[in-house]
C-alpha positions in Angstrom: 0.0 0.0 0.0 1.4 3.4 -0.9 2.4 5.5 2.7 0.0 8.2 3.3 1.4 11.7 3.8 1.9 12.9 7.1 0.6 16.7 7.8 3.8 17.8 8.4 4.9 16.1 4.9 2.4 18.2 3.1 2.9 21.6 5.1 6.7 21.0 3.3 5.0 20.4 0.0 2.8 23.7 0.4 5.7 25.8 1.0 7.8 24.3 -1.2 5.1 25.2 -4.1 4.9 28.7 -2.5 8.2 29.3 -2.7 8.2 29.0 -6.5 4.7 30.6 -6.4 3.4 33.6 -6.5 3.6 35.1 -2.9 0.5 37.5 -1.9 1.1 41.7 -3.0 4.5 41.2 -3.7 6.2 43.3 -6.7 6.1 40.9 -9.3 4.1 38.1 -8.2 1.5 37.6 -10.9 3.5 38.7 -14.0 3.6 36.5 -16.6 5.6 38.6 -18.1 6.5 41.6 -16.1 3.5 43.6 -17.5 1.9 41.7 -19.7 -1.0 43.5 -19.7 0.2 46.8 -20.1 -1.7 49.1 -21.9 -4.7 46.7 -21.7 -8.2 47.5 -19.7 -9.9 44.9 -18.0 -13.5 44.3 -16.4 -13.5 41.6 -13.6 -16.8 40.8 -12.0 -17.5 39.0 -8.8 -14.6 41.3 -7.6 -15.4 41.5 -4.0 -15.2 38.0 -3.6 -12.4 36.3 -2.1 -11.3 35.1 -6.2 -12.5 38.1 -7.7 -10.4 40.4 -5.9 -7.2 37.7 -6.0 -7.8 38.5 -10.2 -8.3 42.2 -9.8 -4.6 42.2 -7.8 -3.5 39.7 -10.6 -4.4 42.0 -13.8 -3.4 45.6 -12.1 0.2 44.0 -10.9 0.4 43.1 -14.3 -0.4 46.3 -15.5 -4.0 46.5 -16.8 -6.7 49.3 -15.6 -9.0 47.5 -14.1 -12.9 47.8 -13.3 -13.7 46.0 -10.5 -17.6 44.8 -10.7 -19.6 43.5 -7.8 -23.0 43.8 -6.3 -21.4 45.4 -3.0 -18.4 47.9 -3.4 -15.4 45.9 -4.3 -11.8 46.5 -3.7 -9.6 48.4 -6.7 -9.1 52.6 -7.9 -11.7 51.7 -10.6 -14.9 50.3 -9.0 -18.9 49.8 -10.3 -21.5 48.3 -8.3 -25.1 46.4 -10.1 -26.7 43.3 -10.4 -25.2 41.5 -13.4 -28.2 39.5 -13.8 -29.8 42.5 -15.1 -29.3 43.1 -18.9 -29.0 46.7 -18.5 -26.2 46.8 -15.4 -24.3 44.2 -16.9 -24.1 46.8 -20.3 -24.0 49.5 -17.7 -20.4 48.0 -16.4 -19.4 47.5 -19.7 -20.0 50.8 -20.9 -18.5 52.0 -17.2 -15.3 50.3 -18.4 -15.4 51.9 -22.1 -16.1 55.3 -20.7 -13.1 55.1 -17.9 -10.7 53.4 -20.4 -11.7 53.8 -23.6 -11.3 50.4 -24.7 -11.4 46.8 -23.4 -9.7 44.1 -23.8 -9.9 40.8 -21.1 -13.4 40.0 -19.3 -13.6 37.8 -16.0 -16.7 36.2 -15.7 -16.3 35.7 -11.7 -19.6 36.6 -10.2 -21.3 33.7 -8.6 -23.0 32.4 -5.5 -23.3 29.0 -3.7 -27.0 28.8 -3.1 -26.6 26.2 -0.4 -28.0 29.0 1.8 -31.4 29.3 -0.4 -31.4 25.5 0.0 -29.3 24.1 -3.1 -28.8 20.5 -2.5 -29.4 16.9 -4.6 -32.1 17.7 -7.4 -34.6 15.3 -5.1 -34.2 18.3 -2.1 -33.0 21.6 -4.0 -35.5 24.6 -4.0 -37.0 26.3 -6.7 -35.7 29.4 -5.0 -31.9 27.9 -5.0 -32.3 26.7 -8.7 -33.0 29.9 -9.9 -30.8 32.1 -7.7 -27.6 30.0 -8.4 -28.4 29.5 -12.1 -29.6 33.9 -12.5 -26.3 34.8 -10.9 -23.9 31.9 -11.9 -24.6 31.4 -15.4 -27.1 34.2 -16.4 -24.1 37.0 -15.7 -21.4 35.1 -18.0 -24.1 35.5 -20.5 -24.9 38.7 -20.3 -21.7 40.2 -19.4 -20.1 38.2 -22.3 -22.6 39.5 -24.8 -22.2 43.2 -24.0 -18.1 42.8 -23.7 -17.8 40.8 -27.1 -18.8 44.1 -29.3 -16.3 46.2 -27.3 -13.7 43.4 -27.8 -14.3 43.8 -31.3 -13.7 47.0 -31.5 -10.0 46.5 -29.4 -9.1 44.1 -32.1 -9.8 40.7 -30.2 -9.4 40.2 -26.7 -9.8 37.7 -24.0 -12.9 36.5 -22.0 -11.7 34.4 -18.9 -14.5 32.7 -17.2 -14.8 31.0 -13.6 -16.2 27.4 -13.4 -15.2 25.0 -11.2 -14.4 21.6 -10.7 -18.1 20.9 -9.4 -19.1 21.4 -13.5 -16.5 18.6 -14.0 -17.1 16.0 -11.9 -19.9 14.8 -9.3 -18.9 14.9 -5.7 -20.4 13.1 -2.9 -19.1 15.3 -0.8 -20.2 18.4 -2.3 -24.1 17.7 -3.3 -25.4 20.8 -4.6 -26.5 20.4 -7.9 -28.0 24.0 -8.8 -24.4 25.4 -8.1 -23.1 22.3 -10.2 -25.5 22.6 -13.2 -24.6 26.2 -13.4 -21.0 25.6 -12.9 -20.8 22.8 -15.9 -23.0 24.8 -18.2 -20.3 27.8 -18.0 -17.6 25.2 -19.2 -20.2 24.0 -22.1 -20.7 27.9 -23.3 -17.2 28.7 -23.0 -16.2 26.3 -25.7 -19.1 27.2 -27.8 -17.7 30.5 -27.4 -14.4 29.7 -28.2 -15.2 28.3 -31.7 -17.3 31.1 -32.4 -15.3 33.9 -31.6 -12.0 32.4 -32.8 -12.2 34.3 -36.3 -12.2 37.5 -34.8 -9.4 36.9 -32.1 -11.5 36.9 -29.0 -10.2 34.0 -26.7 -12.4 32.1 -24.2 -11.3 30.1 -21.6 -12.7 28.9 -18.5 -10.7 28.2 -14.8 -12.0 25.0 -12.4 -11.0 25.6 -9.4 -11.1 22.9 -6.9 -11.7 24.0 -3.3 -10.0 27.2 -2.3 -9.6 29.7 0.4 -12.2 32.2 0.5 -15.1 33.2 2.5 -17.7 31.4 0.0 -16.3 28.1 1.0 -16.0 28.4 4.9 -18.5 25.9 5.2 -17.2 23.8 3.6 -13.4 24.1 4.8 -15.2 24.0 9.0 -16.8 20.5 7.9 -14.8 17.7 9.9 -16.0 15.4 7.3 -14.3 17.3 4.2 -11.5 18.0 6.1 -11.0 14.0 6.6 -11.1 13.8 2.8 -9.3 16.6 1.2 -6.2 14.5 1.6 -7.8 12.4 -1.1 -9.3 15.4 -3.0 -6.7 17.4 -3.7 -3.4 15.0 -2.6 -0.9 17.9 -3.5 -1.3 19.3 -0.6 -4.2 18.4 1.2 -5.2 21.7 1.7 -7.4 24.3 0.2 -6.1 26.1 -2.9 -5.2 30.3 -1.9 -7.1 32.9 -4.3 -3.6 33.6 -5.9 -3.6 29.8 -7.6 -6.3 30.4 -9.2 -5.6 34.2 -10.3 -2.3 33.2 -11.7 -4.2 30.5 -14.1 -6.8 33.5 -14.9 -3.9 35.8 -15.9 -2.3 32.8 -17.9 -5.2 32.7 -19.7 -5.4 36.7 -20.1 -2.6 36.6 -21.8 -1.4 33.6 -23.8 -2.1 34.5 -27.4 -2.9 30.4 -28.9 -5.2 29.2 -26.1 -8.7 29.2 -26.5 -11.6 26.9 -25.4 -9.3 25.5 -22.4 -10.6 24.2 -19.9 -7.5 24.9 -16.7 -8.3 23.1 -13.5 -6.9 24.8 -10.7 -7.7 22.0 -8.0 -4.1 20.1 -6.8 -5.0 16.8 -8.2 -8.7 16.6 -7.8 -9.5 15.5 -10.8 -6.5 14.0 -12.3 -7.9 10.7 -11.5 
């Protein structure tokens, strides 16, 4: 039988990886280049949120003007608050971004919620009021920020659209049964490739981030629950911890900026669903 990891083991894994990580607001620590989005303007929505506002460091550090988007005031020198489940606040932030910057040229889809509260749960038990909630603001926003951004990513030349999935839209999880937040998770991977295909010809790239679980105030829950702590050694056996905010803004800003990827599909999740 292979030897289990001891905690201690794994704590000398995670800092091991750190080290030749990115380390939290230092100079430098989510270029890829050194400014490689200089001169760009980006709009980054869900920004408040414990990813969102890991992306909005990432992009500014590497140089972009950034509009941070939320429903409550997010973090960042350029902010706009609405409800991007509404077709005229999600063009309202895109025509925020326009007006600030005069052009745009990435879009991060990050706004999303985890309708566990509303009671998501199996399909047998979920609410109406969960399915609709999670589905509006998890999948409904990509939409309609996506089809207000494209026009203006047209008009930059191409661009980038970046959206958040996660690795509940890839896999089913025993340990993570809420299926409203997993429908709407695995349809954003679906309409990202669709949208990669069909904005190919005019340069606009769209790719789409799984993160596994990850450290951020959405996921307390589920990071206090003795019984997912048991198992994350066997969830995510890099480390055996939750993922930081920074893992998964380094693969958004990857995606931001590498000129032949499109209609990837980048799971940030430390072995989760390798098997």
């Amino acid at each position: 039988m292979k030897p289990v990891p001891t905690t201690a083991a794994r704590s000398l894994v995670r800092s091991a990886i750190a080290r030749r990580s990115y380390e939290v607001a230092k100079p430098g620590a989510y270029d890829r280049p050194v400014n490689a989005l200089e001169g760009k303007a980006a709009l980054v929505t869900g920004a408040a949120g414990g990813i969102g506002s890991g992306v909005v460091r990432a992009f500014a550090a590497a140089g972009a003007r950034v509009l941070a988007v939320d429903r409550v005031d997010a973090q960042g020198e350029e902010t706009y608050v609405g409800d991007l489940t509404r077709a005229d606040e999600a063009e309202g932030a895109v025509a925020a971004a326009l007006e600030r910057f005069g052009r745009l040229d990435v879009l991060f889809n990050g706004a999303g919620i985890s309708g566990r509260s509303l009671g998501d749960g199996p399909v047998d038990s979920c609410t109406d009021e969960a399915w609709d909630a999670v589905l509006e603001t998890n999948l409904k926003s990509v939409f309609l920020c996506s089809k207000h951004a494209i026009p203006a990513l047209r008009r930059t030349g191409g661009g980038a659209i970046v959206n958040l999935s996660s690795v509940l839209g890839l896999v089913g999880s025993e340990d993570f049964a809420t299926h409203a937040y997993a429908a709407s998770k695995g349809a954003i991977v679906a309409l990202t490739r669709a949208m990669a295909i069909a904005y190919a010809p005019e340069g606009i790239r769209c790719n789409v981030v799984c993160p596994g679980l990850v450290d951020t105030p959405m996921s307390e829950r589920a990071r206090n629950d003795p019984q997912i702590q048991a198992r994350l050694g066997q969830l995510q056996p890099l480390t055996g911890e939750p993922g930081r905010p920074e893992d998964v803004a380094g693969a958004a800003l990857y995606l931001a900026t590498a000129p032949f990827v499109t209609g990837a599909v980048l799971a940030v999740d430390g072995g989760w669903t390798a098997r």
